[in-house]
Every structure is written in structure tokens, then in C-alpha cells.
C-alpha positions in Angstrom: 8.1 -17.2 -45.5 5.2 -15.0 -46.1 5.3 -11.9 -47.6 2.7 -9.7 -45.9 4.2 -7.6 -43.1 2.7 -8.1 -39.4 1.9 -5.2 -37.2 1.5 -6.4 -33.9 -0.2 -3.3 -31.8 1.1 -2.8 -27.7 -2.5 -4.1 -26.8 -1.4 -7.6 -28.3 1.8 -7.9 -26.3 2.0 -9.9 -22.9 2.8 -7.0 -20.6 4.1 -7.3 -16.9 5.0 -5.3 -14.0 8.3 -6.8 -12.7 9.0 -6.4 -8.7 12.0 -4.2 -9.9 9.0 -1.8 -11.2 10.1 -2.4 -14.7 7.3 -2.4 -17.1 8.2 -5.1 -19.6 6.2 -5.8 -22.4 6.7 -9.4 -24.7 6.1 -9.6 -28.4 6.2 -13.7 -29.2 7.3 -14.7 -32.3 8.3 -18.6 -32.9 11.9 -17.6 -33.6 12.5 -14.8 -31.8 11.1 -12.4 -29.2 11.2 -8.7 -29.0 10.0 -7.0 -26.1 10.0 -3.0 -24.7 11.2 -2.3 -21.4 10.8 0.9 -19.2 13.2 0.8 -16.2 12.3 3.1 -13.3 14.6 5.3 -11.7 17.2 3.8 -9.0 15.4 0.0 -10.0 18.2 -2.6 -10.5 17.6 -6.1 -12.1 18.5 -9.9 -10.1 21.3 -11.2 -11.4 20.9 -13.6 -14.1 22.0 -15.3 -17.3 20.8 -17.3 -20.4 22.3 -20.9 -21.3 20.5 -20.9 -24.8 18.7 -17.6 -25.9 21.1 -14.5 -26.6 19.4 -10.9 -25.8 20.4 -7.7 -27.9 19.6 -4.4 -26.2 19.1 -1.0 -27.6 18.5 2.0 -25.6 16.1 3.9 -27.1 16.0 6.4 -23.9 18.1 7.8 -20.8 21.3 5.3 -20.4 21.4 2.3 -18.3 24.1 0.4 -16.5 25.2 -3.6 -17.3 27.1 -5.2 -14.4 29.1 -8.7 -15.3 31.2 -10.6 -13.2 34.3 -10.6 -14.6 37.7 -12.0 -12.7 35.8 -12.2 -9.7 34.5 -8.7 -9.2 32.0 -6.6 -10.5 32.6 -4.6 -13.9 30.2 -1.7 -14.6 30.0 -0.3 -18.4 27.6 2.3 -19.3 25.0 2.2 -21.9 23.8 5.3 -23.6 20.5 6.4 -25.8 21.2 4.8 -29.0 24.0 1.9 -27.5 23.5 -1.5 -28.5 24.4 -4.3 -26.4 25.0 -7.9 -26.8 25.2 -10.1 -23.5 25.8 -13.4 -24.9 25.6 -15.8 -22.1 27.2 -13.6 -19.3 26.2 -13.0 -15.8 24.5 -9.7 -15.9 22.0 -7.6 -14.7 20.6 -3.9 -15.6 20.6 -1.1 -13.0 19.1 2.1 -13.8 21.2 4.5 -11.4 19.6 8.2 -12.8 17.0 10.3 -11.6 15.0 9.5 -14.7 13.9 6.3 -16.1 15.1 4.9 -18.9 13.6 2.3 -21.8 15.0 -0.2 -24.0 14.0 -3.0 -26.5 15.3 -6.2 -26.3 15.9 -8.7 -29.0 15.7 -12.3 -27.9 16.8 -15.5 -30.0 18.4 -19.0 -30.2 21.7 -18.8 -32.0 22.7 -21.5 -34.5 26.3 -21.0 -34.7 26.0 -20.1 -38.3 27.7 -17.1 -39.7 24.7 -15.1 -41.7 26.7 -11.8 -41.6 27.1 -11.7 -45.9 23.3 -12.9 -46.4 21.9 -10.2 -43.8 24.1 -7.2 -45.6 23.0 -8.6 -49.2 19.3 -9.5 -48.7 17.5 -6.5 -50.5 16.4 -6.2 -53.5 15.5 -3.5 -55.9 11.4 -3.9 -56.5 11.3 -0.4 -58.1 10.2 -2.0 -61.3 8.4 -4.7 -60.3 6.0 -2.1 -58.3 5.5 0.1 -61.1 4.3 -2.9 -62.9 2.4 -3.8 -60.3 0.7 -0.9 -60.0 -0.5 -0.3 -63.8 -2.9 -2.9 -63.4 
């Protein structure tokens, strides 16, 4: 893994106009994606789902709506500034129903079935010292 950080600037990402008016736009990365959305007033997403990939979404402004099917009717769950949501492989699809739009990043990724939970809360390490020696040369 390499050890330099990568900036990627919004004039690098793949950015699209969807039909909904949702301006989407796609950061590519070989395992994973992240891309910003901004979801227009009144816009709603097509139904759809994901056999493979899981998405992670954070509102980062206004709130949003997620609709799933569940026992053969709609179900409607609000998702506010600062909510994180996890779709897993559900029917779904994102309606904006306020008089303001709203934006939201989504994480995108392949699962592996592998619990990582105790290496993603323990992988940090102290570099205090190491960068003060670092930096005496």
C-alpha cells in the first residue's frame, strides 16, 4: 500500500447529470468508489438495487427519503444532515420531498464477508516520535 496520500480535485471526477436532475459526481478507485450527489428538490430516484457492490450514504445536507419494499408495500424512513445509511442489497430508491435540495456522498464497495470491525478500530498508530525524528534531519 503506498504511503503518500491522494487528493483527487472535483475536476478529476466523472461527473453526470442524471434525468432525475441529480448532479452525481464519481471518484474511481480499484476497490472502492466514492462519489457526491446533489439531489434537486421534489427529484425522486428509479427504483433499483445492487447484487454485489454495497452503497453507504451520508447526508452531508438537507435530509432525504429511502423507500424499500418491505412485506409487499412501500416503507418510507427519513434521513437527516449527518444520518448515515447502509442499503445492503435492498430495493430502494432516494426521493428528495423538500423545497430545498439536498446532497450526499456515497461510499461504494464489494464486500468480502470478512469481519474487519477490530483491525479498522485499532489501525493507528502513534508517529509523534517518529516525525520529530524525521524532521531533525
Amino acid at each position: 500500500m503506498a504511503q503518500e496520500i491522494e487528493i483527487k480535485q472535483s475536476k478529476e471526477a466523472l461527473s453526470v447529470v442524471k434525468e432525475n436532475g441529480t448532479e452525481v459526481h464519481y471518484f474511481l478507485y480499484p476497490e472502492f468508489e466514492v462519489h457526491t450527489n446533489k439531489i434537486p428538490a421534489g427529484s425522486i430516484q428509479d427504483w433499483h438495487r445492487h447484487h454485489q457492490i454495497e452503497e453507504v450514504i451520508v447526508v452531508t445536507s438537507g435530509k432525504i427519503s429511502v423507500e424499500t419494499i418491505e412485506n409487499e408495500k412501500i416503507e418510507t424512513r427519513e434521513v437527516n444532515q449527518g444520518d448515515v445509511l447502509r442499503v445492503k442489497n435492498s430495493i430502494h430508491r432516494l426521493v428528495n420531498r423538500n423545497r430545498e435540495s439536498a446532497s450526499f456522498i456515497v461510499f461504494r464497495f464489494v464486500p468480502q464477508g470478512i469481519d474487519q470491525a477490530q483491525i479498522i478500530k485499532n489501525d493507528k498508530y502513534d508517529c509523534e516520535e517518529l516525525v520529530k525524528t524525521m524532521l531533525k534531519n
